[in-house]
N, C-alpha and C positions, 0 to 999 in steps of 0.2 A: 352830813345831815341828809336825810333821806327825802325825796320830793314832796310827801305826805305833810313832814313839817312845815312847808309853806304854804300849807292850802289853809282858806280861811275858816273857821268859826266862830259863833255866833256868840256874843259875852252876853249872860244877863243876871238879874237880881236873882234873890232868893224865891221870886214867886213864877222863874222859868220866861219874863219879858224882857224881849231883846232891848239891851242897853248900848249895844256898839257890833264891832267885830277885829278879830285880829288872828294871827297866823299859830297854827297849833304850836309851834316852836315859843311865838311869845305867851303864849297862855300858859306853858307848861312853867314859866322861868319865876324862880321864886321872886314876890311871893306866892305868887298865882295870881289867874284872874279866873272868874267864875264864869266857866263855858259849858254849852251843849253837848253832850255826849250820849250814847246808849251805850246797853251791854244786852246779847244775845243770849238765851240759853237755848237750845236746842235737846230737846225732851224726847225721849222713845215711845215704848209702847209700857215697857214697865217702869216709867217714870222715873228714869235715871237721866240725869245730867251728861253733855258730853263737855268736859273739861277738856282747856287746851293749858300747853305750858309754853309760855310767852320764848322767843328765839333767843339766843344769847346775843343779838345786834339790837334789841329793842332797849330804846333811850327812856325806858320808863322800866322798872319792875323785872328786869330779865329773869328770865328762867325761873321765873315764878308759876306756878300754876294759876289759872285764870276761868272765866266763862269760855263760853265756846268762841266768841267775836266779842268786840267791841271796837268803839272810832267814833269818830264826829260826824255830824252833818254840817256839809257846807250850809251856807246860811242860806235860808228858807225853801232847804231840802229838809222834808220828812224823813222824823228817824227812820222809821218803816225803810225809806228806799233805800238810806244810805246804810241801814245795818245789810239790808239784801246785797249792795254792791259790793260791802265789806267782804260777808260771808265767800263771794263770791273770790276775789281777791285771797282770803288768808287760806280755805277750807277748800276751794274750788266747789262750793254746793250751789247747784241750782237754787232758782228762787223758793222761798218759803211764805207760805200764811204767818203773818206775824202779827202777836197780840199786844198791847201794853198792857202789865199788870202791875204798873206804878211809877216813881219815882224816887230816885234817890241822891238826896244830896250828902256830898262827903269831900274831907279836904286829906292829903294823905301826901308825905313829903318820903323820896325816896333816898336811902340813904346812901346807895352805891353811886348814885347819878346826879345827884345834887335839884332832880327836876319836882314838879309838883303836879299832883292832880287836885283840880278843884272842879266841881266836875255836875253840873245840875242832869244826873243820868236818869235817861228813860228804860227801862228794864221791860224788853222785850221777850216773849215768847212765843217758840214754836213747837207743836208737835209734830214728830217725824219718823217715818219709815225704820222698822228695825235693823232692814239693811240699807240704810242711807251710804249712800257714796262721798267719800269723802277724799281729796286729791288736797292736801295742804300744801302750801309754800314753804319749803324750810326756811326761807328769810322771816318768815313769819310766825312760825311755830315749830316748837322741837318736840312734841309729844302729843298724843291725844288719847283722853281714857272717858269711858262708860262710869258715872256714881252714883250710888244715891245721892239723894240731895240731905239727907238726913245725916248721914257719913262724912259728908262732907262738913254739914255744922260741926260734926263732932271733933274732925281731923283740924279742923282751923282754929276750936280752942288748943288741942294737944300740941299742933306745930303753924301756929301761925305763922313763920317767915316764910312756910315755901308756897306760900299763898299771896297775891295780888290782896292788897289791902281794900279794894271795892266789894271780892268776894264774898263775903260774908252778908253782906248791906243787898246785894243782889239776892244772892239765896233765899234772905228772908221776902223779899217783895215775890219772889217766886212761890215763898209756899205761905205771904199772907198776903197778896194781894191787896192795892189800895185803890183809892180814888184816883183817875190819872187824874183827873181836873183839879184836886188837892191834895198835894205835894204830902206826902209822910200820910194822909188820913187812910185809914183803913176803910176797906169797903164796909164792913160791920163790925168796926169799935171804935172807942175814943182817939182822940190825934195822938200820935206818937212821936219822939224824936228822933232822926235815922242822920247817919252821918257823922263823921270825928271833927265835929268842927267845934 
């Protein structure tokens, strides 16, 4: 078990308020508990995504393709900082402007690993440098690629397994943006449903 899995995060309801806390190891252990999380995109100049493909030692999802970051915030750390430490950690990137452009809840059980994401994720955004540096961890990532984000909706209906099952649920908060202060509502439409739960 990697040290990560005993650090704590935040359990809470479906409306994103802390109900407790417990260790990312117990939150993942089926059935889940519903905990804090963000995911990173990290955006260029021509609006492509940088996707990472998760390390083949990751206890969730391996070798799946993914956002650029994601991880928890210990509890009553801001996504903002902890996705910055993250970045930090998996990409080696200096700090970033990071935006919320929504939420997304989603329940998603893997089948190689037996673990579970439940996951009330704040979906992050930055814009970044064309020639952004980027220094990865192999424990942490085994590949990284420049997408559209529109290619990418395409490729996760054609070949969803080699996709992280959040993917899709992120992409969309990235190119419809909602309300952070409520949960799934769209900045300009009706509420919507997000998440396989």
């Amino acid at each position: 078990m990697s040290e990560r899995e005993t650090h704590l995060v935040e359990l809470v309801d479906d409306d994103g308020r802390v109900v407790g806390e417990t260790t990312v190891a117990t939150a993942h252990q089926p059935p889940g508990r519903l905990h804090r999380a963000f995911s990173v995109l990290l955006v260029d100049p021509e609006g492509r995504v940088l996707l990472q493909q998760r390390a083949a030692v990751k206890t969730r999802f391996p070798l799946r393709w993914a956002n650029s970051c994601c991880g928890h915030p210990l509890p009553a750390q801001s996504p903002a900082e902890a996705a910055n430490r993250r970045l930090a950690e998996e990409l080696g990137v200096d700090p970033v402007d990071l935006t919320e452009v929504g939420v997304y809840l989603y329940y998603a059980e893997d089948p190689a690993t037996g673990r579970v994401e439940f996951e009330y994720d704040h979906v992050l955004r930055a814009d970044v440098p064309a020639d952004l540096v980027t220094r990865p961890d192999p424990d942490e990532v085994a590949d990284l690629r420049w997408v559209d984000p529109g290619a990418v909706v395409a490729d996760l209906d054609a070949h969803p397994r080699e996709y992280a099952p959040w993917l899709g649920g992120v992409v969309n908060r990235l190119l419809h943006p909602t309300d952070a202060s409520r949960p799934g509502v769209p900045a300009t439409e009706a509420p919507e449903r997000s998440g396989g739960r």
